[in-house]
Structures are given as structure tokens and as C-alpha cells.
ChimeraX commands (.cxc) that place a marker at each C-alpha (Angstrom):
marker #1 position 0.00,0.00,0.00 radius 0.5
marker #1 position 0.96,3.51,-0.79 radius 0.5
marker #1 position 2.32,5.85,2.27 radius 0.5
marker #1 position 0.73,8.39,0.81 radius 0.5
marker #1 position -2.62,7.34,1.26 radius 0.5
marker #1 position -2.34,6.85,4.78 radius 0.5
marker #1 position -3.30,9.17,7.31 radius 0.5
marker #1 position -0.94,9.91,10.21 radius 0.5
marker #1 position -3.84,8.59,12.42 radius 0.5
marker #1 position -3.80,5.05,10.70 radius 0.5
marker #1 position -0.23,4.43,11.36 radius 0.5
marker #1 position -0.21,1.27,13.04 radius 0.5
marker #1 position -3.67,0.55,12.56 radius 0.5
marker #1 position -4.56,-2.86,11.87 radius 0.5
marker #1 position -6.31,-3.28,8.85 radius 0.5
marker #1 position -10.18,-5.27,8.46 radius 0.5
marker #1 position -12.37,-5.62,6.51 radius 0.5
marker #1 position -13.21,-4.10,3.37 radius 0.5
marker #1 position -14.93,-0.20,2.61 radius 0.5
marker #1 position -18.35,-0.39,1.89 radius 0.5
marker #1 position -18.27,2.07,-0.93 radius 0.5
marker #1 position -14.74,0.97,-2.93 radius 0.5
marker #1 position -13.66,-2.14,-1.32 radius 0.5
marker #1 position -10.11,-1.20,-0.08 radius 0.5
marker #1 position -9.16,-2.75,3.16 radius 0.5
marker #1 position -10.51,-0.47,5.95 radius 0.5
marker #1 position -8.18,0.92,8.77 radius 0.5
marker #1 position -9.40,1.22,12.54 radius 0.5
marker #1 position -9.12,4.78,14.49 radius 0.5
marker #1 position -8.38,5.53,17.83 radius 0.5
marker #1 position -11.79,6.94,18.03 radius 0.5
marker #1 position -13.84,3.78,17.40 radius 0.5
marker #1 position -14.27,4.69,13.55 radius 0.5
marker #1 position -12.93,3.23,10.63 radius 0.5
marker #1 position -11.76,5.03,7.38 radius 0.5
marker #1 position -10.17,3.82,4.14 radius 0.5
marker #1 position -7.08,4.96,2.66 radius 0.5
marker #1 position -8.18,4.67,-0.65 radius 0.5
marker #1 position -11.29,6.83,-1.05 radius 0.5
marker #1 position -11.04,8.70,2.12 radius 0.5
marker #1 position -14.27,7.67,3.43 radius 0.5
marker #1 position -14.83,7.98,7.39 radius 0.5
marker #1 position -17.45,6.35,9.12 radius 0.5
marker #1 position -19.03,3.89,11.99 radius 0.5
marker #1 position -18.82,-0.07,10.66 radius 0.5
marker #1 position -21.56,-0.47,13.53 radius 0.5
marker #1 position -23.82,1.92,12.01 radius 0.5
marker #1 position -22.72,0.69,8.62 radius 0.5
marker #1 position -23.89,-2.62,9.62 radius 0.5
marker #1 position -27.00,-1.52,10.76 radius 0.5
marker #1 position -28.10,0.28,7.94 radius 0.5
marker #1 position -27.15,-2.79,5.53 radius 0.5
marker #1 position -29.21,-5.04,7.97 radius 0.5
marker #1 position -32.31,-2.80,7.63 radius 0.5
marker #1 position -32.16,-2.82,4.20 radius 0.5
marker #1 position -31.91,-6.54,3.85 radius 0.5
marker #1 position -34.84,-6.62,6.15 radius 0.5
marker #1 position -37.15,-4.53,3.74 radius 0.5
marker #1 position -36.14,-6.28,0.80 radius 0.5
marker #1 position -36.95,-9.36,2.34 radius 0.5
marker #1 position -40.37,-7.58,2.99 radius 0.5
marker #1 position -40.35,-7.07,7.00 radius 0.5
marker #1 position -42.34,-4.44,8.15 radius 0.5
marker #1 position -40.93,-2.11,10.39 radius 0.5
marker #1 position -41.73,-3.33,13.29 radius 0.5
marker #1 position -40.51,-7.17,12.87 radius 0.5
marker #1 position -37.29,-5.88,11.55 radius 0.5
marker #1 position -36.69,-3.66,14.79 radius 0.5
marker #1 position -37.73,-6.45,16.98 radius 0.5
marker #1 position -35.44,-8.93,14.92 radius 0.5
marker #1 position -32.52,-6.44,14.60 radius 0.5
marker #1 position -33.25,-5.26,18.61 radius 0.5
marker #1 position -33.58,-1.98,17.46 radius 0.5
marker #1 position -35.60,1.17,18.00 radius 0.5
marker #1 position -38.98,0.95,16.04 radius 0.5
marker #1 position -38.55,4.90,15.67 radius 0.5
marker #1 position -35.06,4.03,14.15 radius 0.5
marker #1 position -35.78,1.09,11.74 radius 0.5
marker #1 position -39.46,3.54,10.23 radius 0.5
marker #1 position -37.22,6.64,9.44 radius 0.5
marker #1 position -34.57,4.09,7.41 radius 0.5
marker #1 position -37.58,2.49,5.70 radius 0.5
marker #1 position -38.97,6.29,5.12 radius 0.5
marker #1 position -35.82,7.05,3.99 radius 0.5
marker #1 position -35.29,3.89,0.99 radius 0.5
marker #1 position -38.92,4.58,-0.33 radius 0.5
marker #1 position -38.04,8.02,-0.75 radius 0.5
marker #1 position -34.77,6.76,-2.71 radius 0.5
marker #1 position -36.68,4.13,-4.40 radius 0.5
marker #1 position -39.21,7.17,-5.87 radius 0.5
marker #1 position -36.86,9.15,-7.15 radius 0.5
marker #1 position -34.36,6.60,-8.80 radius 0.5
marker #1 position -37.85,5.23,-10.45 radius 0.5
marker #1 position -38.76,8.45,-11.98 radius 0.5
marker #1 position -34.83,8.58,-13.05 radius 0.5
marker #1 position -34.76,5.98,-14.45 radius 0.5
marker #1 position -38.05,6.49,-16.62 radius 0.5
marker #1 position -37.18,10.20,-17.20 radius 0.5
marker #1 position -33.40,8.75,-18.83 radius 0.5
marker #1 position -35.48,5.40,-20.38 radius 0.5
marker #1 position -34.39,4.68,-24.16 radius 0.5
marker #1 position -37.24,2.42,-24.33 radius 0.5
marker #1 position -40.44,3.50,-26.04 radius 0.5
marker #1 position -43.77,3.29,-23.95 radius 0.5
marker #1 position -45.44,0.29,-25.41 radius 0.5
marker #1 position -48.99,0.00,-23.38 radius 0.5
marker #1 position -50.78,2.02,-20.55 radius 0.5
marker #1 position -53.58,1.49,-18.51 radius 0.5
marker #1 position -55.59,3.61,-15.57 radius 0.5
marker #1 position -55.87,1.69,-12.47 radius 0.5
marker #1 position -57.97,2.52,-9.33 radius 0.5
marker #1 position -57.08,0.83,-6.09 radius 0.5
marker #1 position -60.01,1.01,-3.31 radius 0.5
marker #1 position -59.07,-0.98,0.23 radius 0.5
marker #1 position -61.02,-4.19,0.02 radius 0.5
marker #1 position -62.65,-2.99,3.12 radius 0.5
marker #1 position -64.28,0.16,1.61 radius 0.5
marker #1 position -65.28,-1.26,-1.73 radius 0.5
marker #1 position -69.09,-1.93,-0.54 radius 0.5
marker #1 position -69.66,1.66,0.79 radius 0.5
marker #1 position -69.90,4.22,-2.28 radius 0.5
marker #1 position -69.39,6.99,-0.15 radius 0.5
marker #1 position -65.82,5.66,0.08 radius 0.5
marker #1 position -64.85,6.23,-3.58 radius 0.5
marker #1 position -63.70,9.72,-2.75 radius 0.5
marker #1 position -60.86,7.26,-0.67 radius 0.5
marker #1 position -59.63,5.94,-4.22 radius 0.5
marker #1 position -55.99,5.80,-5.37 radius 0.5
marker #1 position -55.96,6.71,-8.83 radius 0.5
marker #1 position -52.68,5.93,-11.06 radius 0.5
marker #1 position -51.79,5.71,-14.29 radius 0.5
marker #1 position -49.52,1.83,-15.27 radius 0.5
marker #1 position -47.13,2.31,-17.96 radius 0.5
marker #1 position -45.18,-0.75,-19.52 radius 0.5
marker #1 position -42.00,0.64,-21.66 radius 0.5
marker #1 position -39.20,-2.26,-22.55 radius 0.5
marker #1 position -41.30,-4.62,-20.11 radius 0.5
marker #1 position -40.64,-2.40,-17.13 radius 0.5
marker #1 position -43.38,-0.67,-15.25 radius 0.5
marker #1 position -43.50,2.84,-14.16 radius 0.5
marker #1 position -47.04,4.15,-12.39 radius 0.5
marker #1 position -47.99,8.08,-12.34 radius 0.5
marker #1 position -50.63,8.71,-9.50 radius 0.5
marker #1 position -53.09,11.01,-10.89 radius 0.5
marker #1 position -54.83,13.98,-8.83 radius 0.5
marker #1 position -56.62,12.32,-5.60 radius 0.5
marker #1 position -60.37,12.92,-5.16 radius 0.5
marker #1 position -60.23,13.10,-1.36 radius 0.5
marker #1 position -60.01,16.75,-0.72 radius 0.5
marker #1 position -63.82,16.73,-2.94 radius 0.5
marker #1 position -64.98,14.07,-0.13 radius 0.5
marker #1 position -66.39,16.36,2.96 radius 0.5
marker #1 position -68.64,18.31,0.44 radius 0.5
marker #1 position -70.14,15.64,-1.24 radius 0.5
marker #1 position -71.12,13.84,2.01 radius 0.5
marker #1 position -72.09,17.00,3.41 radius 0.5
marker #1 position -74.39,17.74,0.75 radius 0.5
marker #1 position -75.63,14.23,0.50 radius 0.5
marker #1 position -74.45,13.68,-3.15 radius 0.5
marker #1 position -72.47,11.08,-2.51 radius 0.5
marker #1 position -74.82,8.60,-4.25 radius 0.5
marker #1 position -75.15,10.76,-7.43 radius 0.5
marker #1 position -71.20,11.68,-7.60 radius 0.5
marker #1 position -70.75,8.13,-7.56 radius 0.5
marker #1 position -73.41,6.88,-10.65 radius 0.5
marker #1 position -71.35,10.31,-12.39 radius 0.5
marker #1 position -67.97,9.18,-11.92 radius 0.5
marker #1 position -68.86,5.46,-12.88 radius 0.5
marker #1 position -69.85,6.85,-16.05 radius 0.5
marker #1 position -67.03,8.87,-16.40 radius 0.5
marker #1 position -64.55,5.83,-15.93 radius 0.5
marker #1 position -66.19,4.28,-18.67 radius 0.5
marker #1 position -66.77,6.79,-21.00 radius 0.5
marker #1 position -63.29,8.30,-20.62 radius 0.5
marker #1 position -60.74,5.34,-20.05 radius 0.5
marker #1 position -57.36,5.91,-20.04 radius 0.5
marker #1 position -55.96,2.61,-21.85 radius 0.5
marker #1 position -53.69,1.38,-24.69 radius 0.5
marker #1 position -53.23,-2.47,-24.17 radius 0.5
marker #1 position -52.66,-4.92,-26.67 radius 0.5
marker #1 position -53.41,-8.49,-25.20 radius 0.5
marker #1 position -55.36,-9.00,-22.06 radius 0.5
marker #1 position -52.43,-11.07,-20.24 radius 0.5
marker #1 position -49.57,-8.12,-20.24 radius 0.5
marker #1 position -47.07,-6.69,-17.89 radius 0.5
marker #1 position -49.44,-4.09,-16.42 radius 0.5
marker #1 position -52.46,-6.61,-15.16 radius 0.5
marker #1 position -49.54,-8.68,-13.51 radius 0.5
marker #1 position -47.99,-5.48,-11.70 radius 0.5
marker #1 position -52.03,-4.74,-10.29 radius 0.5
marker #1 position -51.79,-8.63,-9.06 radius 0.5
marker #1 position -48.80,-7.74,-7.37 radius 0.5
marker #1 position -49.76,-4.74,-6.01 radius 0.5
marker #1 position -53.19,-5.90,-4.49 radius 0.5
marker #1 position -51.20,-8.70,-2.92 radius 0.5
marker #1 position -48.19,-6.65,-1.66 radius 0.5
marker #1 position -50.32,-3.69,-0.36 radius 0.5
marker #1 position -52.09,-6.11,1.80 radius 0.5
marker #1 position -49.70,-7.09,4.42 radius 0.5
marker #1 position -49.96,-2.97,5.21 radius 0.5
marker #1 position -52.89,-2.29,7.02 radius 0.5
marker #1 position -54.08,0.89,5.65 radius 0.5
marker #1 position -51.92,3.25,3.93 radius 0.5
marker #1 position -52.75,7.02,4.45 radius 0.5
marker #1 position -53.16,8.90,2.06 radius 0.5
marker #1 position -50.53,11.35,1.39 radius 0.5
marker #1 position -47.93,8.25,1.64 radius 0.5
marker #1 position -49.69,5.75,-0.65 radius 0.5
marker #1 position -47.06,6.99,-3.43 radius 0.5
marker #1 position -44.23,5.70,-1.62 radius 0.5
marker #1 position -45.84,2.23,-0.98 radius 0.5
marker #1 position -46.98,2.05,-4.80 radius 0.5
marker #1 position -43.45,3.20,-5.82 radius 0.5
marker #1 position -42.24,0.17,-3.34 radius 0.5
marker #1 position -44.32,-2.17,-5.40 radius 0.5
marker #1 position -43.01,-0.93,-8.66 radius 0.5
marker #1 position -39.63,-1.36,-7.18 radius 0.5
marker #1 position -39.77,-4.91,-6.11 radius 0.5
marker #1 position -41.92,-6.01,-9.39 radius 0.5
marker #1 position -39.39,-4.39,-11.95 radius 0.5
marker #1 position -36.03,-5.98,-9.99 radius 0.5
marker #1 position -36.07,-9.57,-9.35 radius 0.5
marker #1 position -35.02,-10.73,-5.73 radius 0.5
marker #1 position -31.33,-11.46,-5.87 radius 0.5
marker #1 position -30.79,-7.33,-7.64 radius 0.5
marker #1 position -33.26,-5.27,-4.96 radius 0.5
marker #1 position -30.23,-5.67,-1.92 radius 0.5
marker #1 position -27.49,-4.22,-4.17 radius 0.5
marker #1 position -29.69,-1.50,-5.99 radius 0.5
marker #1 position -31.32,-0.02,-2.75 radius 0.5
marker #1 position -27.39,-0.29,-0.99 radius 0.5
marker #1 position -25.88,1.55,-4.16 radius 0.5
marker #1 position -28.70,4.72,-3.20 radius 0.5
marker #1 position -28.12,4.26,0.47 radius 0.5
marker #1 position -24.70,4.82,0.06 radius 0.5
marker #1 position -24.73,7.55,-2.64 radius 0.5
marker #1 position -27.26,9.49,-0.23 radius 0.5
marker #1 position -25.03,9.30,2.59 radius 0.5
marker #1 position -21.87,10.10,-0.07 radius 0.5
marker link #1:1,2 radius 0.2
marker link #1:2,3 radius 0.2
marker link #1:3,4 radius 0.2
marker link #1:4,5 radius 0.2
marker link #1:5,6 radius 0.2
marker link #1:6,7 radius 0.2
marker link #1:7,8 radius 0.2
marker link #1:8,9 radius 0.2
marker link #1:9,10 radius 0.2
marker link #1:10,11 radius 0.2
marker link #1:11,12 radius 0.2
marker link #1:12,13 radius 0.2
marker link #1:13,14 radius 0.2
marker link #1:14,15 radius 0.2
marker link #1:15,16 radius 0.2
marker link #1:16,17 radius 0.2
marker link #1:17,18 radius 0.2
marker link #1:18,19 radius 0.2
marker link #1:19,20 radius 0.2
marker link #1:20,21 radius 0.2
marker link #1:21,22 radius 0.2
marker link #1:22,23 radius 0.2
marker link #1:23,24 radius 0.2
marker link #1:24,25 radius 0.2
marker link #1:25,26 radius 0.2
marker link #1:26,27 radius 0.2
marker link #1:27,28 radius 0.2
marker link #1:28,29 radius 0.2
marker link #1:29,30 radius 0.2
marker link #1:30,31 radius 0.2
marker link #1:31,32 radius 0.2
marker link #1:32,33 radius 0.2
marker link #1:33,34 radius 0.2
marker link #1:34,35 radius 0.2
marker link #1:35,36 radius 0.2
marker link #1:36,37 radius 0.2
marker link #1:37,38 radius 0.2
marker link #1:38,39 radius 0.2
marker link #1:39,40 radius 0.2
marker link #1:40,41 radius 0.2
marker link #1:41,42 radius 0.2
marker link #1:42,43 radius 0.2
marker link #1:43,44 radius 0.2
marker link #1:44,45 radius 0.2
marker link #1:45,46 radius 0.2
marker link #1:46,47 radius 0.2
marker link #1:47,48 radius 0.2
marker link #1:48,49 radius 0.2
marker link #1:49,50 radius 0.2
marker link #1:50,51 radius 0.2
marker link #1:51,52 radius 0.2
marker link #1:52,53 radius 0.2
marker link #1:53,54 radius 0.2
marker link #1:54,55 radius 0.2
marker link #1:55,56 radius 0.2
marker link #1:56,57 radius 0.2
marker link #1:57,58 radius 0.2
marker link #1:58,59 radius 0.2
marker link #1:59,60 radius 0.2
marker link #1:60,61 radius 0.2
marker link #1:61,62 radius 0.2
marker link #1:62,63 radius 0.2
marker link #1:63,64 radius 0.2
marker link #1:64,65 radius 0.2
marker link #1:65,66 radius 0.2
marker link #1:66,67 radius 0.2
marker link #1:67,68 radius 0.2
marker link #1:68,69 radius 0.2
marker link #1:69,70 radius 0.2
marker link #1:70,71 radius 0.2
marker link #1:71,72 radius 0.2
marker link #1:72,73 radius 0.2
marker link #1:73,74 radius 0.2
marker link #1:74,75 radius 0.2
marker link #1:75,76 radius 0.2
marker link #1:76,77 radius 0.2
marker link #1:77,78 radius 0.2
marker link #1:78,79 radius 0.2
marker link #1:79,80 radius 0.2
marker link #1:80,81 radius 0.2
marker link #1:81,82 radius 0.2
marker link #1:82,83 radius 0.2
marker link #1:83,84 radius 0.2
marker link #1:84,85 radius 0.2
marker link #1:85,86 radius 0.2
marker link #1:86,87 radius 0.2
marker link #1:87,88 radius 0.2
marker link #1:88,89 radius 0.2
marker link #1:89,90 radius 0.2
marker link #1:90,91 radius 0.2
marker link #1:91,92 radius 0.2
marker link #1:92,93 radius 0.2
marker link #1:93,94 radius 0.2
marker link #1:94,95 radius 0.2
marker link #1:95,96 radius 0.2
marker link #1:96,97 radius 0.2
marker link #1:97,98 radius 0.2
marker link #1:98,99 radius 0.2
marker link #1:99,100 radius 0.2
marker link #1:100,101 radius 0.2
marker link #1:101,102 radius 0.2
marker link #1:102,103 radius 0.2
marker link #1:103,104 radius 0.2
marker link #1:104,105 radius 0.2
marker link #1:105,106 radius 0.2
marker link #1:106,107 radius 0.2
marker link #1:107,108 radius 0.2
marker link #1:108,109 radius 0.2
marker link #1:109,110 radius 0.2
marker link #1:110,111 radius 0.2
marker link #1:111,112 radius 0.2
marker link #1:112,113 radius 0.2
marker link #1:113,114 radius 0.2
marker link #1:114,115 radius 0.2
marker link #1:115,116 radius 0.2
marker link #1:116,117 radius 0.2
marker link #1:117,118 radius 0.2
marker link #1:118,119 radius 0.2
marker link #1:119,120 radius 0.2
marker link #1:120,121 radius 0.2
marker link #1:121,122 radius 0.2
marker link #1:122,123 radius 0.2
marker link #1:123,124 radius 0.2
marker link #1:124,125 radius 0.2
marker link #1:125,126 radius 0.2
marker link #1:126,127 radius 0.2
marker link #1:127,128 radius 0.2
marker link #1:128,129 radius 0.2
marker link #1:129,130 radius 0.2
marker link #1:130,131 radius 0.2
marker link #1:131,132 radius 0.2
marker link #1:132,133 radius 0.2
marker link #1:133,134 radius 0.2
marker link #1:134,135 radius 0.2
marker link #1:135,136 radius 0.2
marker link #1:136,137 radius 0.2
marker link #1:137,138 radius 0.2
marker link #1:138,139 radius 0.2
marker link #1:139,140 radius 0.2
marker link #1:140,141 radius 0.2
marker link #1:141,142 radius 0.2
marker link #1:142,143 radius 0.2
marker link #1:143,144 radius 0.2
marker link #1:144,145 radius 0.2
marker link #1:145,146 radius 0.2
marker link #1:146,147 radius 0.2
marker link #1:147,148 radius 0.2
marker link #1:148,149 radius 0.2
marker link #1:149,150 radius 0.2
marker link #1:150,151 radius 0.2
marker link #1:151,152 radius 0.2
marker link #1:152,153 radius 0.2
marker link #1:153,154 radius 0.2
marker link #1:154,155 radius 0.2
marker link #1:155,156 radius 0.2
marker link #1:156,157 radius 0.2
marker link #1:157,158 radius 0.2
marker link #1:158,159 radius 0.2
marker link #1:159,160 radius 0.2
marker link #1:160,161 radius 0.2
marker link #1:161,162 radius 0.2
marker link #1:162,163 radius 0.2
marker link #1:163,164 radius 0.2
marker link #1:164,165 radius 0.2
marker link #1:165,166 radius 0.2
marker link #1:166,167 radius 0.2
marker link #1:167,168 radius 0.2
marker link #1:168,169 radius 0.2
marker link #1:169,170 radius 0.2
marker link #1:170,171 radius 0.2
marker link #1:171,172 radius 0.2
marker link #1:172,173 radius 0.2
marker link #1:173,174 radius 0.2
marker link #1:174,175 radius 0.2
marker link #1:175,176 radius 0.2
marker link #1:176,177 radius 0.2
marker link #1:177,178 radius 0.2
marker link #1:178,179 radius 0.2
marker link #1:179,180 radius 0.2
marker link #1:180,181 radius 0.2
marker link #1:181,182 radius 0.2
marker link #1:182,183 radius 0.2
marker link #1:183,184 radius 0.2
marker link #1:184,185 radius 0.2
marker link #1:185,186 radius 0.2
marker link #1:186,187 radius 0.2
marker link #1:187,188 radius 0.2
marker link #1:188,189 radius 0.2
marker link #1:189,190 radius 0.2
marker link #1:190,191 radius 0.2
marker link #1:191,192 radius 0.2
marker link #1:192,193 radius 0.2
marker link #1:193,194 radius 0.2
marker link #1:194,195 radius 0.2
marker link #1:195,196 radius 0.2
marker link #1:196,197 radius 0.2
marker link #1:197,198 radius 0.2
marker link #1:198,199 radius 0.2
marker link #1:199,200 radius 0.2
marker link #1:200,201 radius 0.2
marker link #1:201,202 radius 0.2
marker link #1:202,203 radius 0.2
marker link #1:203,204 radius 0.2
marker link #1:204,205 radius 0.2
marker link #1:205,206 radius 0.2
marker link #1:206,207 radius 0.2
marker link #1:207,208 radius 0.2
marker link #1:208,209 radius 0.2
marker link #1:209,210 radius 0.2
marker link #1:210,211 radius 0.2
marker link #1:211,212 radius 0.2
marker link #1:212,213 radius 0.2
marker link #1:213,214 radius 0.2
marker link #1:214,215 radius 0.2
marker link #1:215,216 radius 0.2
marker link #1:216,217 radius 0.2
marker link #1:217,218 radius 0.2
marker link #1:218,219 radius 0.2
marker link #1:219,220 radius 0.2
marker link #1:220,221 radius 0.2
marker link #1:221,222 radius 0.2
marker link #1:222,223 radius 0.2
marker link #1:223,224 radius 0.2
marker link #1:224,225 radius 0.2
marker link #1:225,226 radius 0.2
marker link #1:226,227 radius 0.2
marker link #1:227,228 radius 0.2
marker link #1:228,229 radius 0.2
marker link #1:229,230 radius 0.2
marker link #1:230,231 radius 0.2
marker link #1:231,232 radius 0.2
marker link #1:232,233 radius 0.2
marker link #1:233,234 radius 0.2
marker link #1:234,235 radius 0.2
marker link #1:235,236 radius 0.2
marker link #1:236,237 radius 0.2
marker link #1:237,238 radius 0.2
marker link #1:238,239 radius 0.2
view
């Protein structure tokens, strides 16, 4: 190893294992933390650790609360890291659609109603409404404006009954939809979604995006990628 890379404060250091983020050998510090030599990089291997651990968790599709019993840590602590990777997950989704090469090849407009509302009409204002777009045989979903904020005025005015009859109509008069065979990539995303949304019980609303971007995530990258992908954004947020 080069001199030169070595800090004064790593002489004599004994050197373990490897930097998360370029794979040198890591160096101990007198102050508990590690760094590497090679890219500079500073940091706790316990909280390191941790934050790889959560992530494997949430791939593996532990909710928050089983992961912080099964890691022993806070529940507070585990929810803000899960927070944190569906906010990553969103926005490297909408990269990677905004940079796609592939053309859009079918699109469909999907409504998602808890199973638990779907009898009660006066629920529909409670609707998730996206948009499922297949380009290249990978799925990207655009949520569409939510009805909710109409919902108080309509139940207050008891028009509930005839909003619902309207909007019916609407939906069928005014479908958003370019498919091509019945059996595609978008129905089998809305399998997967109905089943993964229901080990969640009740999403609100102003974080159903996150959950739905979740879903895209796990349907568009098999198993064995989702643990490297969602470390790569850890990392580069914490860069």
C-alpha cells in the first residue's frame, strides 16, 4: 500500500475488513471509527452494519416493526430508514423512466379502493388513482390527482350517491388505456400490487405513493438485484 494514502492517524492501525463504498481494506481509528485509505471515506462499521441489515430486512419484505424487533432496534429508528429507501426508491424510479431509451409500449388507468371500503360508495372519494405504464417490459405508475379533498362536500351535501353513478360513467366513457393483449405486464404489476399492499394495514393517504413506488420497485427488480440496488442509493445518499 501507498504511504501516501495513509493518514498519520492510521499508522499502526490494523487493517479489516473491506470499505463499503470501494472495497479497499478499511483501517481502525483511535476513536472507534474506521476510514479507508483509498477513497477517504470515514465512518461507523456499527452503524454501517446496521443500515445494511435494515435494508436486507425490507427487501426481504419485513415491516418495520418485525425488523426492529429482529434487529433489537428502536422501532422509531428502523421507520425513518424504511422512510428514507422509499423516498430513494421514488426518485431513482422516476430517473430511471425520465433517462429510459425504451419506447412506452402499453398504458392502462388503475384505481385501487381498500377491500374494506369497496361496498360503501361513499368511500370512492378514498380511491388511489394511477396511471400503469409498460415501456421495454418495465413498469412505471404516475398517481393522478386524488379525489379526497372533494370528499367532505359531497357527504355534506348528500351527493355522494349521485357523484358516484357520475364518476362510474365517467370511468367508462373516458378510459385511459392502450393495451394490446389481455395477459400483459401491467395486469400482472395490479396482481402484485393488491397482494403486496395487503400485508400494510391501511396506507394514508398522502404516503400511498411511496408504498406504490415500493411495489413498482420490487416487481421491476427480481429478488437477488433489490439488496445491491437499494445499498448503491443508500450509500450515494449518505456520499
Amino acid at each position: 500500500m501507498v504511504l501516501g494514502l495513509i493518514d498519520a492517524t492510521m499508522i499502526g492501525m490494523e487493517p479489516i475488513e473491506q470499505c463499503v463504498y470501494c472495497h479497499h481494506r478499511l483501517y481502525r481509528l483511535s476513536d472507534g471509527m474506521v476510514k479507508c485509505p483509498s477513497c477517504r471515506k470515514k465512518y461507523s462499521l456499527q452503524k454501517i452494519r446496521t443500515d445494511l441489515s435494515v435494508i436486507t430486512a425490507f427487501c426481504d419484505g419485513a415491516s418495520a416493526s418485525a425488523a426492529a424487533r429482529a434487529l433489537r432496534l428502536n422501532y422509531i429508528t428502523v421507520k425513518k430508514r424504511y422512510d428514507l429507501l422509499r423516498t430513494l426508491i421514488t426518485e431513482h424510479l422516476e430517473t430511471r423512466y425520465q433517462n429510459r431509451a425504451e419506447a412506452i409500449g402499453e398504458y392502462e388507468e388503475y384505481i385501487y379502493l381498500e377491500a374494506a371500503k369497496r361496498h360503501d360508495q361513499r368511500h370512492i372519494f378514498d380511491a388511489h388513482n394511477f396511471i400503469t405504464f409498460d415501456y421495454g417490459g418495465w413498469i412505471y405508475t404516475l398517481m393522478m390527482p386524488s379525489l379526497h379533498r372533494y370528499k367532505h362536500q359531497f357527504l355534506e351535501d348528500n351527493l355522494h350517491d349521485a357523484y358516484y353513478q357520475e364518476f362510474t360513467k365517467f370511468l367508462r366513457l373516458n378510459r385511459i388505456a392502450k393495451l394490446q393483449k389481455q395477459n400483459n405486464q401491467i395486469t400482472k404489476f395490479w396482481g402484485f400490487f393488491e397482494s403486496f399492499i395487503l400485508s400494510y394495514r391501511g396506507v394514508e393517504s398522502e404516503h400511498f405513493i411511496y408504498y406504490l413506488k415500493e411495489a413498482e420497485f420490487k416487481f421491476n427488480y427480481p429478488e437477488a438485484e433489490r439488496h445491491d440496488v437499494l445499498r448503491r442509493l443508500w450509500l450515494e445518499a449518505k456520499d
